[in-house]
C-alpha positions in Angstrom: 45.6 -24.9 -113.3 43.3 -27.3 -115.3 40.6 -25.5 -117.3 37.9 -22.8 -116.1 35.9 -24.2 -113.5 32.2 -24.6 -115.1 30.4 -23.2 -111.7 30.8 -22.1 -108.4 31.1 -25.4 -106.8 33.9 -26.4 -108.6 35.8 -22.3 -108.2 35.1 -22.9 -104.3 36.5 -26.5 -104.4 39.4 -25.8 -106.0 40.1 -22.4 -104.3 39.9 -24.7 -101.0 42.5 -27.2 -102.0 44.0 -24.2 -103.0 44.2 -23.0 -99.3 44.3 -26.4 -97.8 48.0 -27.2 -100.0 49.1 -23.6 -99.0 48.7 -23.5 -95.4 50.0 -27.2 -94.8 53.4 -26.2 -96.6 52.9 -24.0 -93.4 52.2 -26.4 -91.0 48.7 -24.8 -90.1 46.6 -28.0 -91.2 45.5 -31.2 -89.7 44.3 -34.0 -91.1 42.3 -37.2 -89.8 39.1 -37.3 -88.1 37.2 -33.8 -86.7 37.6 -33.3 -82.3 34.8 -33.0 -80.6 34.1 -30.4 -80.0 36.3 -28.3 -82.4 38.2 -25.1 -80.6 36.8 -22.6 -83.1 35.0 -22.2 -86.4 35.2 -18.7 -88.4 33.0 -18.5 -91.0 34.2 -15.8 -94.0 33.1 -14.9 -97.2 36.2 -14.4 -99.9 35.2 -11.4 -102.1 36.8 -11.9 -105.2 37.9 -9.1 -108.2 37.3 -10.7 -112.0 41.0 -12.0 -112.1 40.2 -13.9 -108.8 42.7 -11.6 -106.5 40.6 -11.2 -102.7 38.6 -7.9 -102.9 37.6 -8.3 -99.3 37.2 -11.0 -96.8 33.7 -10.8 -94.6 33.5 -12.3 -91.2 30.0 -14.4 -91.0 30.1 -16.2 -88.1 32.5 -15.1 -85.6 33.8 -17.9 -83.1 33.2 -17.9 -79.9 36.0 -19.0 -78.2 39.4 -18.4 -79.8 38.5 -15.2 -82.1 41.9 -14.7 -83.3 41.6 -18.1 -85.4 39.4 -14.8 -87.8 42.5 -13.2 -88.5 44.6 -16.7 -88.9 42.1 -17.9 -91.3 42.2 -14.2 -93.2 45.8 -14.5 -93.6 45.5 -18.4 -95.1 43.2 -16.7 -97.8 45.3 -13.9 -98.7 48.2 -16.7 -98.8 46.7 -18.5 -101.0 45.3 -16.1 -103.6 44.9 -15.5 -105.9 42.4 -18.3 -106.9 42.0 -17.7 -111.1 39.3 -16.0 -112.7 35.6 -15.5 -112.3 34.7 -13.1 -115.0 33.2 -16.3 -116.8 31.3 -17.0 -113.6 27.8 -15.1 -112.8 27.9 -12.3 -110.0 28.6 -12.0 -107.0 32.4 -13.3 -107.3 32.4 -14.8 -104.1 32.1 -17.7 -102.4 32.0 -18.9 -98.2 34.7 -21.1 -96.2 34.2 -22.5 -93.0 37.5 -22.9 -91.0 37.4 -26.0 -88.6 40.1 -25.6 -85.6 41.3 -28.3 -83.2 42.6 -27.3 -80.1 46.3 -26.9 -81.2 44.9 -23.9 -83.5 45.3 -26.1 -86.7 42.6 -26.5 -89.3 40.6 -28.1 -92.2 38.1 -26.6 -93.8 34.2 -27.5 -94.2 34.2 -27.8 -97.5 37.0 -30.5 -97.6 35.9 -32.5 -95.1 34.5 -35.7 -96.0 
């Protein structure tokens, strides 16, 4: 895993690649440019415990259109966890992921894109 991530950016950026490597060994990613306009964009803030299991996952912006894609992001989290430790890391142990779907229900995430 590399060592300890020095600061949040780099916990969130490699908890997303995380995610991102997870959920396209399940065929749930896209890749390539962003549709206009996307089909649905959860926002959720991963709650984290000091050995970086999910402690809770907060909806902060639910989608409009397409709610379920909450629940389908939720589950790519919990997938992917856990994310390695935070206890080095100042409180609170979490950190925000916007989900970016395209009309076949795939995704990227925000913090990926380019």
């Amino acid at each position: 895993m590399g060592p300890a991530p020095r600061n949040w950016d780099e916990y969130k950026a490699r908890a997303a690649k995380r995610i991102a490597s997870v959920s396209a060994e399940a065929g749930e990613t896209f890749t390539g440019p962003l549709p206009e306009p996307l089909q649905s964009i959860p926002v959720l803030q991963v709650q984290l415990n000091r050995d970086g299991t999910v402690r809770n996952v907060a909806v902060l912006r639910t989608p409009k259109f397409v709610p379920e894609t909450i629940e389908m992001a939720k589950k790519a989290i919990r997938r992917a966890a856990p994310f390695g430790p935070v206890g080095a890391l100042p409180p609170p142990w979490q950190f925000t992921e916007t989900f970016l779907y395209n009309a076949e229900l795939k995704f990227q995430l925000r913090s990926l894109v380019e």
